[in-house]
PDB file of N, CA, C and O in Angstrom:
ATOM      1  N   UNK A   1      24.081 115.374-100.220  1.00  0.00           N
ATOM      2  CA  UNK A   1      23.132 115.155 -99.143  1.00  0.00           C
ATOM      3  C   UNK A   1      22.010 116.197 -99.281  1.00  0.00           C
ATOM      4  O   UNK A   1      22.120 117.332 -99.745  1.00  0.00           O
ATOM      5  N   UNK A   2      21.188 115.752 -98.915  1.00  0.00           N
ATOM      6  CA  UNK A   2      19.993 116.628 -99.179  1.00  0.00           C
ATOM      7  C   UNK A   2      18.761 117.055 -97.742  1.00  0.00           C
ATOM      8  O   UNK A   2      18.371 116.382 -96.788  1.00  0.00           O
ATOM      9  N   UNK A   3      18.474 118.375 -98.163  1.00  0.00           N
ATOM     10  CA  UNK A   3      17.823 118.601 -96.570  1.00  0.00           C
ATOM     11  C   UNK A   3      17.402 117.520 -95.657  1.00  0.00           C
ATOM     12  O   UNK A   3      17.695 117.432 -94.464  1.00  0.00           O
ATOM     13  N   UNK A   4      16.566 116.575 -96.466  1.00  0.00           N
ATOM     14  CA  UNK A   4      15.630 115.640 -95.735  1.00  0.00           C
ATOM     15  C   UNK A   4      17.206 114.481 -95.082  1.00  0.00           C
ATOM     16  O   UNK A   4      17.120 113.582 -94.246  1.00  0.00           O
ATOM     17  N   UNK A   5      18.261 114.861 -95.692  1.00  0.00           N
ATOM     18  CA  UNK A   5      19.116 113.453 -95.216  1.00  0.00           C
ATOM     19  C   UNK A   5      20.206 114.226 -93.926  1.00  0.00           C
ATOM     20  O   UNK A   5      21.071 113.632 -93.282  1.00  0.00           O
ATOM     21  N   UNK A   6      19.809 115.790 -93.817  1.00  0.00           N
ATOM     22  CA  UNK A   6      20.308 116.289 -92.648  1.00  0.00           C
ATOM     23  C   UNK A   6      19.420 116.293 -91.568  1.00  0.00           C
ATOM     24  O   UNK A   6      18.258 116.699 -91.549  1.00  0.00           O
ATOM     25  N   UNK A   7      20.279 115.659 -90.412  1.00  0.00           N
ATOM     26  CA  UNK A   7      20.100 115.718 -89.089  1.00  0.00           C
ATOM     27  C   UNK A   7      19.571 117.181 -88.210  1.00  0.00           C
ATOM     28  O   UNK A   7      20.160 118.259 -88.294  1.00  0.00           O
ATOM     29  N   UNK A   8      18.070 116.876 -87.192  1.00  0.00           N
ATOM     30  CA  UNK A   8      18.001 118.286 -87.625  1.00  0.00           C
ATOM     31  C   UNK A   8      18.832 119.854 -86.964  1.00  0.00           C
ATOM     32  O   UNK A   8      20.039 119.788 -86.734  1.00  0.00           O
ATOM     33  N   UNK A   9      18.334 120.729 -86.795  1.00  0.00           N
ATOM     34  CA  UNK A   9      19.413 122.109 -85.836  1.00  0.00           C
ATOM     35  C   UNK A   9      20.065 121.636 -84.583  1.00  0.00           C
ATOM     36  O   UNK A   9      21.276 121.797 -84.429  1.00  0.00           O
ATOM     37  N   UNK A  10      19.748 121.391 -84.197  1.00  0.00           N
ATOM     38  CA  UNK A  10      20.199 120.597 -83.009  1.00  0.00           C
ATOM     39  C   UNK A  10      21.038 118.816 -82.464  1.00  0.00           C
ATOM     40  O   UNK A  10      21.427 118.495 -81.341  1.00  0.00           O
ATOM     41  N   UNK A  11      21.064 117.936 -83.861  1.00  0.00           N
ATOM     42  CA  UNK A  11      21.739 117.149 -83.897  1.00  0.00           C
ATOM     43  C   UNK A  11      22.906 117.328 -84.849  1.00  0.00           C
ATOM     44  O   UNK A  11      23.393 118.177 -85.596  1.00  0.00           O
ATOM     45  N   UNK A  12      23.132 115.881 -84.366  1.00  0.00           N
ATOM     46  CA  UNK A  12      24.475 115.819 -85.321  1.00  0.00           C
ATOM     47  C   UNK A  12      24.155 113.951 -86.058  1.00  0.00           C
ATOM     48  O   UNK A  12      23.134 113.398 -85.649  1.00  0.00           O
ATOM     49  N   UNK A  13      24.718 113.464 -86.687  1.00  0.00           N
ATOM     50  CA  UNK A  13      24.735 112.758 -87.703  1.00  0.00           C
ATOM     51  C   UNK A  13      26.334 111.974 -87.341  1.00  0.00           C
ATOM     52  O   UNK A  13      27.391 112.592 -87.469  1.00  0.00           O
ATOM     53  N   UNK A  14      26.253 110.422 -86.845  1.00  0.00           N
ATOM     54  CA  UNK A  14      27.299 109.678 -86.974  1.00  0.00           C
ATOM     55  C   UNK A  14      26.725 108.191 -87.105  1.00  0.00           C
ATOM     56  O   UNK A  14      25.595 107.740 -86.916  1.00  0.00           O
ATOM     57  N   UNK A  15      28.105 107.511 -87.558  1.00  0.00           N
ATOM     58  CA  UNK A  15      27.601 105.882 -87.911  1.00  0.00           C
ATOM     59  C   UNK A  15      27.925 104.856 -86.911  1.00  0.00           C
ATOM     60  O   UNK A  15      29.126 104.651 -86.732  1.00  0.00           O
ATOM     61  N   UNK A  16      26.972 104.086 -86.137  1.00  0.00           N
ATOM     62  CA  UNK A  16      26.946 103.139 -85.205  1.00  0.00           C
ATOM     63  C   UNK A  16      27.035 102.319 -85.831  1.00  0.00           C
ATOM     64  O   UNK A  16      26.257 102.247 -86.782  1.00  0.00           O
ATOM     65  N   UNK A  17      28.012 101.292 -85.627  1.00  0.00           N
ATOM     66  CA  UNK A  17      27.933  99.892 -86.160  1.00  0.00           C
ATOM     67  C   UNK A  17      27.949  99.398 -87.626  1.00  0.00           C
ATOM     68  O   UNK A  17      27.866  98.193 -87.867  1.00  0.00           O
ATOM     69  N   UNK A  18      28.068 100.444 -88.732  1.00  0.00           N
ATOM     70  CA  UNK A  18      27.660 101.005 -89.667  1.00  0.00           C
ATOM     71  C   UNK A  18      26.416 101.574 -90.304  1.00  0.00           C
ATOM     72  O   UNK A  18      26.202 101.951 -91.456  1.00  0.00           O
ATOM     73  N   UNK A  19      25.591 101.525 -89.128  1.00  0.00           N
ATOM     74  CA  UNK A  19      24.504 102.033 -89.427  1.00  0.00           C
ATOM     75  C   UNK A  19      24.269 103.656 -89.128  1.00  0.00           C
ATOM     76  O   UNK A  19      24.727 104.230 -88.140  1.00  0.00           O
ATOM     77  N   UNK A  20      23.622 104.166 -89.969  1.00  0.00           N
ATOM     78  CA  UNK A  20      23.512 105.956 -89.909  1.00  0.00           C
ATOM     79  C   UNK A  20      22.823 106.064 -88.465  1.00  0.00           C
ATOM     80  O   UNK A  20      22.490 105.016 -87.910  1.00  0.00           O
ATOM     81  N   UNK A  21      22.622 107.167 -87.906  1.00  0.00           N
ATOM     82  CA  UNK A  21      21.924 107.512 -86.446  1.00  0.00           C
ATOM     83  C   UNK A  21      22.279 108.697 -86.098  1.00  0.00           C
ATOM     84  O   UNK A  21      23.410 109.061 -85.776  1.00  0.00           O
ATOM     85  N   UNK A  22      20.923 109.573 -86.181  1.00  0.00           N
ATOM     86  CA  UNK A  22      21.060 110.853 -85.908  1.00  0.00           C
ATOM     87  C   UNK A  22      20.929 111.008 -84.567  1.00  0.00           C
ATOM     88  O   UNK A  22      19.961 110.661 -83.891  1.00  0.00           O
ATOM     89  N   UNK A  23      22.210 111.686 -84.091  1.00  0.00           N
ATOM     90  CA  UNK A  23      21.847 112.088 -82.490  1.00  0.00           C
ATOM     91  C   UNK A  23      21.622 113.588 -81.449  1.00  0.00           C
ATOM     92  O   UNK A  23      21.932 114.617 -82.049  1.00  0.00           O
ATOM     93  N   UNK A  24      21.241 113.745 -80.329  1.00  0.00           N
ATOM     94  CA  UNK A  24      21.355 115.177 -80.606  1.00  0.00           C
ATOM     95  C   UNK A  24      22.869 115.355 -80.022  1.00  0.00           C
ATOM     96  O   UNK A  24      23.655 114.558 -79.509  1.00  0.00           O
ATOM     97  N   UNK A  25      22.934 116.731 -80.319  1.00  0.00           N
ATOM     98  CA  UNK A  25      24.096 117.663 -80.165  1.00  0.00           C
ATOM     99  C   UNK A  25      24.671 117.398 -78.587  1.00  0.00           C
ATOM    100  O   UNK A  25      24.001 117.641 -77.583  1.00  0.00           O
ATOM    101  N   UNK A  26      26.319 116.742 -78.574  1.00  0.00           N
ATOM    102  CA  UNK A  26      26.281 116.802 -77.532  1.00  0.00           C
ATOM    103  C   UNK A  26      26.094 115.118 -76.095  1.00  0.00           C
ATOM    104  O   UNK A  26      26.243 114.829 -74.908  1.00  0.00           O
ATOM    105  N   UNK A  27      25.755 114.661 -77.199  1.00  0.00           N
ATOM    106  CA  UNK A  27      25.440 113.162 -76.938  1.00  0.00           C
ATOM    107  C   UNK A  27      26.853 112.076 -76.395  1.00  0.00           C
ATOM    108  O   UNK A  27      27.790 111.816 -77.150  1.00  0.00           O
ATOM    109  N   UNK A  28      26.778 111.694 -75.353  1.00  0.00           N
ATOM    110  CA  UNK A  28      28.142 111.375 -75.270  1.00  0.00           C
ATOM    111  C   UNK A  28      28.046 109.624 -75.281  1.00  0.00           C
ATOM    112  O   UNK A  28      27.003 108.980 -75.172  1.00  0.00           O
ATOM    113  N   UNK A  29      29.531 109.028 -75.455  1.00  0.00           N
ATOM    114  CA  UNK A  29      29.770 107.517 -75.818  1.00  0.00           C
ATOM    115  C   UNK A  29      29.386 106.828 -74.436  1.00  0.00           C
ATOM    116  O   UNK A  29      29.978 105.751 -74.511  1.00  0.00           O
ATOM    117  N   UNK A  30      29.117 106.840 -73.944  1.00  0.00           N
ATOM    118  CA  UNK A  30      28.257 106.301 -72.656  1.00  0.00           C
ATOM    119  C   UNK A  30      26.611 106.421 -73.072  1.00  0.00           C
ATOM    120  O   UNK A  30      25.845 105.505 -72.770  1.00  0.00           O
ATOM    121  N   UNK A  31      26.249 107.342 -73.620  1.00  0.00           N
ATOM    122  CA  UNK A  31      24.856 107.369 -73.725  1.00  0.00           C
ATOM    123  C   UNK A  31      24.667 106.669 -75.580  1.00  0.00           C
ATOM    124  O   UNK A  31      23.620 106.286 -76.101  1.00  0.00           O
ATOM    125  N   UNK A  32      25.856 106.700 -76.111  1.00  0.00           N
ATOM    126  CA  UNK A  32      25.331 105.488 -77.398  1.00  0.00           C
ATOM    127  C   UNK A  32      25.274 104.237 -77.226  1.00  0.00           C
ATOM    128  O   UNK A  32      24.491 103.447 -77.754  1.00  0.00           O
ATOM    129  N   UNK A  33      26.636 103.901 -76.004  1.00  0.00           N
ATOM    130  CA  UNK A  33      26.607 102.868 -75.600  1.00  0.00           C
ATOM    131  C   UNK A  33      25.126 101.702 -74.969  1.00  0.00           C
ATOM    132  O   UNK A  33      24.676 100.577 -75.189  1.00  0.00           O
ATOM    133  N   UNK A  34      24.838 102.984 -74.041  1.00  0.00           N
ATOM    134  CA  UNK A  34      23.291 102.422 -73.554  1.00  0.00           C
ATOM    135  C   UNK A  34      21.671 102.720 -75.288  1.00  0.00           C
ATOM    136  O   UNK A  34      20.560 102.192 -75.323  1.00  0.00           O
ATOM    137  N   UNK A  35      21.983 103.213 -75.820  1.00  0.00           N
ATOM    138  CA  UNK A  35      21.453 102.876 -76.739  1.00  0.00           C
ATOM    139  C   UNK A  35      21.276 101.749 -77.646  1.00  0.00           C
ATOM    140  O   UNK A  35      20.307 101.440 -78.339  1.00  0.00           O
ATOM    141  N   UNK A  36      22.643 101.090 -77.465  1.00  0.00           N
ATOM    142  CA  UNK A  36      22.849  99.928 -78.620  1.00  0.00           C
ATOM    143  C   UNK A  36      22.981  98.709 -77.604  1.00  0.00           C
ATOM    144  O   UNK A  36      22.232  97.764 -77.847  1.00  0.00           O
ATOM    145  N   UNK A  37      23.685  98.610 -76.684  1.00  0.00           N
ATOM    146  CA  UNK A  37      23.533  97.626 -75.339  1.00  0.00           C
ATOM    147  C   UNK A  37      22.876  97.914 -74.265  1.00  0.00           C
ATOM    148  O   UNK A  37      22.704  98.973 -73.661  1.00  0.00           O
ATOM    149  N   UNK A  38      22.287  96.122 -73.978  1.00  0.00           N
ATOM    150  CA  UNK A  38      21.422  96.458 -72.481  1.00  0.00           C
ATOM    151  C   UNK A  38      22.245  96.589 -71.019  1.00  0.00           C
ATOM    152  O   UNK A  38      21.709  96.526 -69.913  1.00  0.00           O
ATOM    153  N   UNK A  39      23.676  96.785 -71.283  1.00  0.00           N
ATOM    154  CA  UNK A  39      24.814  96.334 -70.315  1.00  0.00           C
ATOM    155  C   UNK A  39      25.964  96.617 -70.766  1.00  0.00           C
ATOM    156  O   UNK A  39      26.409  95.941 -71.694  1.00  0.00           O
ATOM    157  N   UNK A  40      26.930  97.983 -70.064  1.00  0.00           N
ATOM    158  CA  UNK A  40      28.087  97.893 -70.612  1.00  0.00           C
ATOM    159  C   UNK A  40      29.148  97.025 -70.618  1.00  0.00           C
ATOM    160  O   UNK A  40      30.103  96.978 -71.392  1.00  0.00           O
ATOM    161  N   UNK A  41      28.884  96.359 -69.692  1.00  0.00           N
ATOM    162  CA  UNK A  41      29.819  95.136 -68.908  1.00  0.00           C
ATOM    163  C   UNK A  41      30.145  94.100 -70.519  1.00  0.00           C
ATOM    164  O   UNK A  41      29.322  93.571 -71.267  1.00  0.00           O
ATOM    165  N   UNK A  42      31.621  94.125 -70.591  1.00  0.00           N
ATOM    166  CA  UNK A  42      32.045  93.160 -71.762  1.00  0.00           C
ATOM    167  C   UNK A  42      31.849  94.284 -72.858  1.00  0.00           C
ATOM    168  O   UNK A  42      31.508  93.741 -73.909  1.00  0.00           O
ATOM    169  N   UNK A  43      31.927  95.436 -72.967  1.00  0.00           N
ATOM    170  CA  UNK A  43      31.626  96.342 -74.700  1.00  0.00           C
ATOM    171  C   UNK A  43      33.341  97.184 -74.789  1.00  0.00           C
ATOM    172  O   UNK A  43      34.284  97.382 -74.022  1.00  0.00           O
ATOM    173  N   UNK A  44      33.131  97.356 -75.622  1.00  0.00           N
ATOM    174  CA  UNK A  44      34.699  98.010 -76.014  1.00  0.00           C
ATOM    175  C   UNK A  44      33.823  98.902 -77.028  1.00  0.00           C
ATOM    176  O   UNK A  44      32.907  98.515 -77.753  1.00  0.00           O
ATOM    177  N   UNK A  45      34.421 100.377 -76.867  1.00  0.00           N
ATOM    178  CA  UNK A  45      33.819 101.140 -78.144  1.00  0.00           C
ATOM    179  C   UNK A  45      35.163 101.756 -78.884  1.00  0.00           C
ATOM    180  O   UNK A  45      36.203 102.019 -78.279  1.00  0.00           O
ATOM    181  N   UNK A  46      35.034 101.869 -79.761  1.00  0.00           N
ATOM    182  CA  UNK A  46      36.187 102.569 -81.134  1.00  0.00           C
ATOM    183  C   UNK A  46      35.112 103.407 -81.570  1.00  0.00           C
ATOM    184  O   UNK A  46      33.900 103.280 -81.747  1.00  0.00           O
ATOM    185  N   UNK A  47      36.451 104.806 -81.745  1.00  0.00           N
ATOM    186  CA  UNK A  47      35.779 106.076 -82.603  1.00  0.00           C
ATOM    187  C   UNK A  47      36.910 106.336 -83.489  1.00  0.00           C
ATOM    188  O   UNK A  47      38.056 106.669 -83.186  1.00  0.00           O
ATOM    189  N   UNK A  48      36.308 106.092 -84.825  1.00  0.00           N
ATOM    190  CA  UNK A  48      37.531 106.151 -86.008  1.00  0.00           C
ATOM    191  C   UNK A  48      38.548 105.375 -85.970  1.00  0.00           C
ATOM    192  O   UNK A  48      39.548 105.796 -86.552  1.00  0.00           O
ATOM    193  N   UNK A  49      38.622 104.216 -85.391  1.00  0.00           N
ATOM    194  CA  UNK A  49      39.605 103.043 -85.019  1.00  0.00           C
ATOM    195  C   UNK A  49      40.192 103.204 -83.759  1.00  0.00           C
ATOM    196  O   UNK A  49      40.664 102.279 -83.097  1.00  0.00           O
ATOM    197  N   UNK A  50      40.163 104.314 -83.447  1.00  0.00           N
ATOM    198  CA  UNK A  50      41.016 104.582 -81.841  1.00  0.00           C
ATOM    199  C   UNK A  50      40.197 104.024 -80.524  1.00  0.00           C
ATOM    200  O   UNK A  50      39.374 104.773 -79.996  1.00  0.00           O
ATOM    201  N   UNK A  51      40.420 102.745 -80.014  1.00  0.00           N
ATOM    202  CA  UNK A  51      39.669 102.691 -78.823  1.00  0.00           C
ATOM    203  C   UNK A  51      39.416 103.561 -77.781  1.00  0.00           C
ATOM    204  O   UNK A  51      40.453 104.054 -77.336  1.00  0.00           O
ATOM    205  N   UNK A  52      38.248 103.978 -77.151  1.00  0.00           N
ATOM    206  CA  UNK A  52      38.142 104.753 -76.200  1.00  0.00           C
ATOM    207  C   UNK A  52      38.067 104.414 -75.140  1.00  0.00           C
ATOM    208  O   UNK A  52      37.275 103.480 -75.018  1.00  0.00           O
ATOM    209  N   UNK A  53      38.794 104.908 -73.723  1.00  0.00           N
ATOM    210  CA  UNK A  53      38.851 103.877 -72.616  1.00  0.00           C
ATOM    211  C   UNK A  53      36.976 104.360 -72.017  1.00  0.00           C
ATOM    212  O   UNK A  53      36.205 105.275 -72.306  1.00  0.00           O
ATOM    213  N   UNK A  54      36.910 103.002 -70.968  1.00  0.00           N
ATOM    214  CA  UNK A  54      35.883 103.773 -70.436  1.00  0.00           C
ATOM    215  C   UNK A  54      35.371 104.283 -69.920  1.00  0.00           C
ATOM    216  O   UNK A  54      34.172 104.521 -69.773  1.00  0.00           O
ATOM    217  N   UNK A  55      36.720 104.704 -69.320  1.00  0.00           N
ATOM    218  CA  UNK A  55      36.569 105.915 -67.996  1.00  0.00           C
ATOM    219  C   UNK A  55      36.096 107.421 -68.658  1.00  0.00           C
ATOM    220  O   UNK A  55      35.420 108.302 -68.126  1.00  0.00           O
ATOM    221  N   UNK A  56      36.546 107.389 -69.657  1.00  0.00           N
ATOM    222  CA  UNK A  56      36.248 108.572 -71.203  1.00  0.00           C
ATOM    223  C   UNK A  56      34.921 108.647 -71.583  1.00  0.00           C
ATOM    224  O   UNK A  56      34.333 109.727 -71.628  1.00  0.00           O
ATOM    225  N   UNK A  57      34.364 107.523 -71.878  1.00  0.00           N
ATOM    226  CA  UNK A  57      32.591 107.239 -71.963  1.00  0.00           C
ATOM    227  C   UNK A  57      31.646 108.490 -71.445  1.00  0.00           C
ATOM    228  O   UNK A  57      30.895 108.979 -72.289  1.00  0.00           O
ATOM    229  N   UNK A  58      31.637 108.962 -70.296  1.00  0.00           N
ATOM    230  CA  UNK A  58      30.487 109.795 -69.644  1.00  0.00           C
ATOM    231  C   UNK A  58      31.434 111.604 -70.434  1.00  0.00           C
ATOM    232  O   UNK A  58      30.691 112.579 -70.326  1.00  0.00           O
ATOM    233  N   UNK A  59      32.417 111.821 -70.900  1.00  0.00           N
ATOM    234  CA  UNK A  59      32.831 112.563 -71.084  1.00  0.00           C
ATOM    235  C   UNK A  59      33.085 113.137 -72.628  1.00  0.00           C
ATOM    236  O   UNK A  59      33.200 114.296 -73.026  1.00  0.00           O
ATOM    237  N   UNK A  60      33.126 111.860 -73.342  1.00  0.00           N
ATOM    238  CA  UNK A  60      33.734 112.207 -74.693  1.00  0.00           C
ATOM    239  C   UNK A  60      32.014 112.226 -75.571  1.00  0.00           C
ATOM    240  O   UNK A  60      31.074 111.443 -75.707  1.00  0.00           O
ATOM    241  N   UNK A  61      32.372 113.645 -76.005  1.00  0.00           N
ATOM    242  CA  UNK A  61      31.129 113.903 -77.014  1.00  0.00           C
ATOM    243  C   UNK A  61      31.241 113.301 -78.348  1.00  0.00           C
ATOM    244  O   UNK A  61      32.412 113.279 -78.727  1.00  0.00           O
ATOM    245  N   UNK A  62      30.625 112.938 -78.962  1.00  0.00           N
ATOM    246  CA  UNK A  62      30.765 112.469 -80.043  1.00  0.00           C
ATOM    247  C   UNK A  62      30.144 113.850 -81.148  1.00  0.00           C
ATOM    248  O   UNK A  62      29.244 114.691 -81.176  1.00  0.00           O
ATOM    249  N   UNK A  63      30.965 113.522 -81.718  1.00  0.00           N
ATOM    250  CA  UNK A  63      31.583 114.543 -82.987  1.00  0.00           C
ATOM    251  C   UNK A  63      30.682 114.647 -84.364  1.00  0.00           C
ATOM    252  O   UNK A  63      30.333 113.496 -84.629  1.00  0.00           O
ATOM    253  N   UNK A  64      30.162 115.576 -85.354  1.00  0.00           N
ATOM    254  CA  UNK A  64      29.271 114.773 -86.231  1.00  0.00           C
ATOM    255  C   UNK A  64      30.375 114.224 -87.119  1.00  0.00           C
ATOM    256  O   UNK A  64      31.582 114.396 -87.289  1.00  0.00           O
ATOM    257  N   UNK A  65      29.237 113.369 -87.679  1.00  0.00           N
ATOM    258  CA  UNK A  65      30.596 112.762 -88.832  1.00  0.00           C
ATOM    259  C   UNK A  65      31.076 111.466 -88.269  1.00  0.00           C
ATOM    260  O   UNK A  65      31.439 110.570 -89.032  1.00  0.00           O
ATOM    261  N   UNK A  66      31.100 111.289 -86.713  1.00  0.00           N
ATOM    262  CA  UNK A  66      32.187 109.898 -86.522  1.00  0.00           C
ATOM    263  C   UNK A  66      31.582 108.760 -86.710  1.00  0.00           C
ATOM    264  O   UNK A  66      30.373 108.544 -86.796  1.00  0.00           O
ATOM    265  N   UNK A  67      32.486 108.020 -86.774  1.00  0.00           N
ATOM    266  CA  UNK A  67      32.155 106.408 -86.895  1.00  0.00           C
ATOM    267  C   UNK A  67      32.823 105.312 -85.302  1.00  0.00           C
ATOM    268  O   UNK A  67      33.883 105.070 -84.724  1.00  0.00           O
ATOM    269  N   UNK A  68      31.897 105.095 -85.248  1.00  0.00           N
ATOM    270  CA  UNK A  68      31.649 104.182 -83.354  1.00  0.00           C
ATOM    271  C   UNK A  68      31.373 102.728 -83.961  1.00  0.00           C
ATOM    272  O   UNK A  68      30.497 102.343 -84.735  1.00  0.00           O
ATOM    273  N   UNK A  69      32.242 102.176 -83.448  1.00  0.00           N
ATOM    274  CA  UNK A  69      32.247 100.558 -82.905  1.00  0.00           C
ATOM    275  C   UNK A  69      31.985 100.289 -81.750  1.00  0.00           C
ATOM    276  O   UNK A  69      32.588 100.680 -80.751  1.00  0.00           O
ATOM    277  N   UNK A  70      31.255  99.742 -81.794  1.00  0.00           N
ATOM    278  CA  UNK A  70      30.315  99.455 -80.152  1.00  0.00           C
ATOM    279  C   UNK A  70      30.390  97.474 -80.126  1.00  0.00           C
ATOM    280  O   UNK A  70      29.440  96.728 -80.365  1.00  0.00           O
ATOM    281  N   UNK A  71      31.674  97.103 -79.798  1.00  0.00           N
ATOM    282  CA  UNK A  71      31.288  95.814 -79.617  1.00  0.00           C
ATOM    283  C   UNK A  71      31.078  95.050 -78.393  1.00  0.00           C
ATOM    284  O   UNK A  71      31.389  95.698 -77.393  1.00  0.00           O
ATOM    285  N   UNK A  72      30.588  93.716 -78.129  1.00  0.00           N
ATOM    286  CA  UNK A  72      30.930  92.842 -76.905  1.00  0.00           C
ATOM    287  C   UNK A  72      31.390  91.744 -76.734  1.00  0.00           C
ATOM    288  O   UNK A  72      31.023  90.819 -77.458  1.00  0.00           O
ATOM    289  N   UNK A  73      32.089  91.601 -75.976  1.00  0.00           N
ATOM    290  CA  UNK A  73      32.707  90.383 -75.588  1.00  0.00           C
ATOM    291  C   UNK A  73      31.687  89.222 -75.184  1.00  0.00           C
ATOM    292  O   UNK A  73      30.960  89.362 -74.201  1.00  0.00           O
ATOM    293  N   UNK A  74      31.657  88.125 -75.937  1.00  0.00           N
ATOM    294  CA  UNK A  74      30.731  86.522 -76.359  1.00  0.00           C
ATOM    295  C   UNK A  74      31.449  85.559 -75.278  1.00  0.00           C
ATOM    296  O   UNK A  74      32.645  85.418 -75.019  1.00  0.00           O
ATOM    297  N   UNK A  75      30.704  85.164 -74.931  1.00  0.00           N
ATOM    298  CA  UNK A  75      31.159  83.674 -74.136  1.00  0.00           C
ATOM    299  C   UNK A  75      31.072  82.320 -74.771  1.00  0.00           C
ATOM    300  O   UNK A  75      29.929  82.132 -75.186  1.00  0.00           O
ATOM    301  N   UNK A  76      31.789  81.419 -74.969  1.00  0.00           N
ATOM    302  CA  UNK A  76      31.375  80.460 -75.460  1.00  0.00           C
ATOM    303  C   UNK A  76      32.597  79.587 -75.776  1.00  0.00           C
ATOM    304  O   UNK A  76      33.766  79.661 -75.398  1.00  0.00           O
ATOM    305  N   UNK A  77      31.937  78.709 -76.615  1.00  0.00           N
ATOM    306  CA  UNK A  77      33.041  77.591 -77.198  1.00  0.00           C
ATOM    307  C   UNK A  77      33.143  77.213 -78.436  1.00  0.00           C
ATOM    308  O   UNK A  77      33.991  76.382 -78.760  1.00  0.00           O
TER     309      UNK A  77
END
């Protein structure tokens, strides 16, 4: 990895959805959540395969390095 591919003094570096996303330091799964959805209602998030409940959301910092599944529940037929 190279300077330009580090996140800068103050963030940290994890993968949404599989996509890279630098965040700052401190950033918690409630606030990625509202980043990637317009509505938590119907989302389930996983950090490193472990679901996180979402009472945990406003509390659990995200870590550098992790990997977040941010999905939602579809309606249909």
């Amino acid at each position: 990895m190279t300077d330009s591919d580090m996140p800068g003094p103050a963030g940290i570096r994890a993968t949404v959805n599989g996509e890279a996303a630098d965040l700052a330091a401190g950033t918690t799964l409630a606030e990625v959540v509202a980043m990637v959805c317009e509505s938590d209602r119907g989302v389930a998030v996983a950090v490193g395969r472990e679901v996180v409940p979402r009472s945990a959301w406003p509390s659990f910092r995200v870590r550098d390095g992790a990997f977040i599944e941010v999905v939602t529940a579809a309606a249909g037929g």
